[in-house]
C-alpha positions as CSV (number, residue, x, y, z in Angstrom):
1,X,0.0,0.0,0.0
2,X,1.3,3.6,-0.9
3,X,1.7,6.0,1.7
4,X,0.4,9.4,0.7
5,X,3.9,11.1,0.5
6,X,4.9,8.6,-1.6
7,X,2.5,9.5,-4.4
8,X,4.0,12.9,-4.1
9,X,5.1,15.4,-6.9
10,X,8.4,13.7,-7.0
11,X,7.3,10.1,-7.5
12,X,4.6,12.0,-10.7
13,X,7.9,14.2,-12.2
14,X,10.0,10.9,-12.5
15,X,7.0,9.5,-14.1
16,X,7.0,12.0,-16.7
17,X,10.6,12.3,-16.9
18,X,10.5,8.8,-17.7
19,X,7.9,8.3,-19.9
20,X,5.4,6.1,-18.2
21,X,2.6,7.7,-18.8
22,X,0.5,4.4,-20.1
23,X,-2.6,6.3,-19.4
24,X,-1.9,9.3,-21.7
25,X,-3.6,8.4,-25.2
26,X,-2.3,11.4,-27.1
27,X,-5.2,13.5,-27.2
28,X,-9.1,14.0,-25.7
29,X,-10.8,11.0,-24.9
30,X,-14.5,10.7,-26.4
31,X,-16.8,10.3,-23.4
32,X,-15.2,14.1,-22.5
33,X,-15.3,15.0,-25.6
34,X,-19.0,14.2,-26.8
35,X,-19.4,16.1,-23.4
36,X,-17.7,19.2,-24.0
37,X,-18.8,19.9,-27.4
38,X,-22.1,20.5,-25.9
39,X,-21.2,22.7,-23.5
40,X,-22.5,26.4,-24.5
41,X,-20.9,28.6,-22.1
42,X,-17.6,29.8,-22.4
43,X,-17.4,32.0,-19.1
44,X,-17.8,28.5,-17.1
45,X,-14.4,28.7,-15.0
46,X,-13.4,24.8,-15.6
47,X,-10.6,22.6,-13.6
48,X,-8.9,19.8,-14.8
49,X,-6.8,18.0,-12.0
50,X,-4.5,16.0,-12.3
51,X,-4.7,16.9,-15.8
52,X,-0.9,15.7,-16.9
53,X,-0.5,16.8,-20.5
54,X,-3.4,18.2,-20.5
55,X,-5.8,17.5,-23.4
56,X,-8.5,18.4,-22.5
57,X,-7.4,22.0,-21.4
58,X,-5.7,22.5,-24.5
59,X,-9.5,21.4,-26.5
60,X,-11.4,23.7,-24.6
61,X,-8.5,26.7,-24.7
62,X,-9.0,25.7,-28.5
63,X,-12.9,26.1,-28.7
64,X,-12.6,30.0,-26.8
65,X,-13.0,29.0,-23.3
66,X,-11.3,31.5,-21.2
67,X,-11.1,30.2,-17.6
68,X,-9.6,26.7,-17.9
69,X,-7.0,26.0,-15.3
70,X,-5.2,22.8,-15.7
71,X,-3.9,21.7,-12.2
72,X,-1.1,18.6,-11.9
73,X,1.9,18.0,-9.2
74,X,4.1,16.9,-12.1
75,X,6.2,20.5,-13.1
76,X,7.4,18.0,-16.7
77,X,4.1,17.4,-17.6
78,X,3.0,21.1,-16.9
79,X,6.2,22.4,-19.1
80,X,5.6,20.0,-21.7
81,X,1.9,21.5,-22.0
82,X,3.4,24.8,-21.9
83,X,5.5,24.0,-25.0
84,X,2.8,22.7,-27.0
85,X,-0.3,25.2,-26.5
86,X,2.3,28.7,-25.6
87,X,-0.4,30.7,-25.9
88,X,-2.1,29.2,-22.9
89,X,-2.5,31.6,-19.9
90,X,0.9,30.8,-18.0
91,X,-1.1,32.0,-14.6
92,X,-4.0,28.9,-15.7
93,X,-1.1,26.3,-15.4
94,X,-1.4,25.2,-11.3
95,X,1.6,23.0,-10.0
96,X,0.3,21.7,-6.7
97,X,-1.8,19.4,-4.8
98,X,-5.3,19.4,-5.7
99,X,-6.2,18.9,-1.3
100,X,-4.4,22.9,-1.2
101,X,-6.7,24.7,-3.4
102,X,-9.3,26.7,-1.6
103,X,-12.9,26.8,-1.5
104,X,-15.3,28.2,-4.1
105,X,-13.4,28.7,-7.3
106,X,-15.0,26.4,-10.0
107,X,-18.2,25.7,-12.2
108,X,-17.2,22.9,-13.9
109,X,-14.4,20.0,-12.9
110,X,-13.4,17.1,-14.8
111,X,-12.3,14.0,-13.8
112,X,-10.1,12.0,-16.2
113,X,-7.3,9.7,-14.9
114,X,-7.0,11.5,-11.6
115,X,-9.0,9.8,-9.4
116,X,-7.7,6.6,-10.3
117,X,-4.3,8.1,-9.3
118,X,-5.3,8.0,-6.0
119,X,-5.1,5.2,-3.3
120,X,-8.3,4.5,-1.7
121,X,-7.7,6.0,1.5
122,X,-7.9,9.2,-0.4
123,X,-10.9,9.0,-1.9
124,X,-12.9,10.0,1.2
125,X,-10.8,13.3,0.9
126,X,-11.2,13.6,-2.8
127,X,-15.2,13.5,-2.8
128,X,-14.9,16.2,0.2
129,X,-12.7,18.4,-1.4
130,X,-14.1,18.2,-4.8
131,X,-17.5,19.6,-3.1
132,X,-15.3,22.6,-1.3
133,X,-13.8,24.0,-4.6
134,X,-17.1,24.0,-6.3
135,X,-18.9,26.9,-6.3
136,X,-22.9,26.4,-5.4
137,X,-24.9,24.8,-8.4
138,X,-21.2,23.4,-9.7
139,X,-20.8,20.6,-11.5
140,X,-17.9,17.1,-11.4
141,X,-18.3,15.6,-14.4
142,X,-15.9,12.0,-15.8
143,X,-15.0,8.8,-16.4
144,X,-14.3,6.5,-13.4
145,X,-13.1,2.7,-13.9
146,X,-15.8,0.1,-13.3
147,X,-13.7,-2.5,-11.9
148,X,-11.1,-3.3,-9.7
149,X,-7.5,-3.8,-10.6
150,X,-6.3,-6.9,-9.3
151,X,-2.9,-7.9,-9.1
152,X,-1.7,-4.7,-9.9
153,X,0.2,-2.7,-6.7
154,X,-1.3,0.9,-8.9
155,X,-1.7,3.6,-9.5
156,X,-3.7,3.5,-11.3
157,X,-6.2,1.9,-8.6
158,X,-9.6,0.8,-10.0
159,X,-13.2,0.4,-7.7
160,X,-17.0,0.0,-8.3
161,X,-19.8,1.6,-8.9
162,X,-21.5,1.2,-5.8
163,X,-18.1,2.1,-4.0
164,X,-18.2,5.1,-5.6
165,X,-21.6,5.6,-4.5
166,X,-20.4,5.9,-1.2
167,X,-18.0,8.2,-1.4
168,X,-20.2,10.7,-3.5
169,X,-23.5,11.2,-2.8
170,X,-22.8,13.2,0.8
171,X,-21.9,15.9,-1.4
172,X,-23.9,15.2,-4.9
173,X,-26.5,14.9,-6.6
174,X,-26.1,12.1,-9.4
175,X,-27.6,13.5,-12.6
176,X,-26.0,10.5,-14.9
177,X,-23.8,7.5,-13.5
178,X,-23.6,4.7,-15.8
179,X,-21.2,2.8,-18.1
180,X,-19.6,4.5,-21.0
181,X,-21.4,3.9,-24.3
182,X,-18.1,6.1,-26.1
183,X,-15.4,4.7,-24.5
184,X,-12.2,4.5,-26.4
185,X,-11.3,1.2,-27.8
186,X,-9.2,-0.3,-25.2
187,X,-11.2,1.3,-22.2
188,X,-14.7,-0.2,-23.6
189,X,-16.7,-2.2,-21.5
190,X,-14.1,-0.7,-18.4
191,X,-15.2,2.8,-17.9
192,X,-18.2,4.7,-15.9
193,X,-19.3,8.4,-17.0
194,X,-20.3,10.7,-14.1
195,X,-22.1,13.8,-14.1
196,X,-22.8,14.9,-10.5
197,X,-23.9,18.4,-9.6
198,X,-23.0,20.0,-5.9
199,X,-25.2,19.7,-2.9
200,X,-25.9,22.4,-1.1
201,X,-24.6,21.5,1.9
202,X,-23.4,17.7,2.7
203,X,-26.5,14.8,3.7
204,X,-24.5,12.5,6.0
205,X,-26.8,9.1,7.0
206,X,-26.9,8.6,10.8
């Protein structure tokens, strides 16, 4: 089992620095991608944590959103995004944990690859946090994995559904939870699609 320390900005740097980064597929996956390209306002102020290379930032700084703020602990994976979309706002570019960013600041996050990242002790903390740097009426929207990983030490560290459940619906409302029907080819049959929208304050069952 990993520590959390261990899973620190270090061990993600040397990751990039080294070029495994098997869950990178070279561009925007289609479940966010069918998702974004309905999305109509451009003054939504989005997050992507654990973003890595950040596709998905670079799609949406491509299609005139203005407020997108790709967040990762990896500085490599940050500079390599920097090199590729340079006209990206450099102040939009976070290097830092996702558990330091303070409360209020987003309409829109999406998950893709980072909670997996996590170790399951942390996913209590992700759920939490997720609802803190929301604003009211915001909105967590991604693709989780629909199994477990077995015989794998991770990251990344799979779960199910009804695990996820748990974790989310103190804090949520679940507008759409259900297996991808866009996956990519080798994620098909593997993947959920989330689209939860902030409670207004946290329901917690006695």
């Amino acid at each position: 089992m990993f520590e959390k320390n261990e899973l620190n900005a270090t061990y993600w740097a040397a990751r990039y620095q080294s070029g495994q980064t098997p869950w990178d597929t070279g561009s925007i996956t289609t479940p966010l991608l069918f998702y974004l390209n309905q999305l109509q306002n451009q003054a939504l102020k989005i997050l992507i944590p654990g973003g890595g290379y950040g596709h998905e930032a670079e799609y949406l700084h491509r299609k005139g959103f203005s407020y997108v703020y790709l967040l990762d602990f990896s500085e490599p994976a940050l500079q390599q995004f920097a090199r590729r979309v340079p006209d990206f706002p450099e102040e939009h570019l976070l290097q830092q944990d996702f558990f330091t960013l303070e409360a209020d600041q987003f309409d829109l996050v999406l998950e893709q690859t980072f909670f997996c990242a996590l170790p399951r002790f942390l996913r209590p903390h992700y759920a939490r946090h997720m609802h803190t740097v929301l604003r009211p009426g915001g909105t967590l929207v991604g693709v989780l994995f629909s199994e477990e990983m077995p015989g794998t030490p991770g990251p990344p560290f799979g779960g199910t559904a009804l695990e996820y459940q748990a974790y989310f619906e103190p804090y949520f409302r679940f507008k759409h939870f259900a297996p991808c029907y866009n996956s990519i080819k080798p994620r098909q049959g593997h993947e959920l699609f989330m689209v939860l929208t902030r409670r207004e304050r946290p329901q917690f069952i006695a």
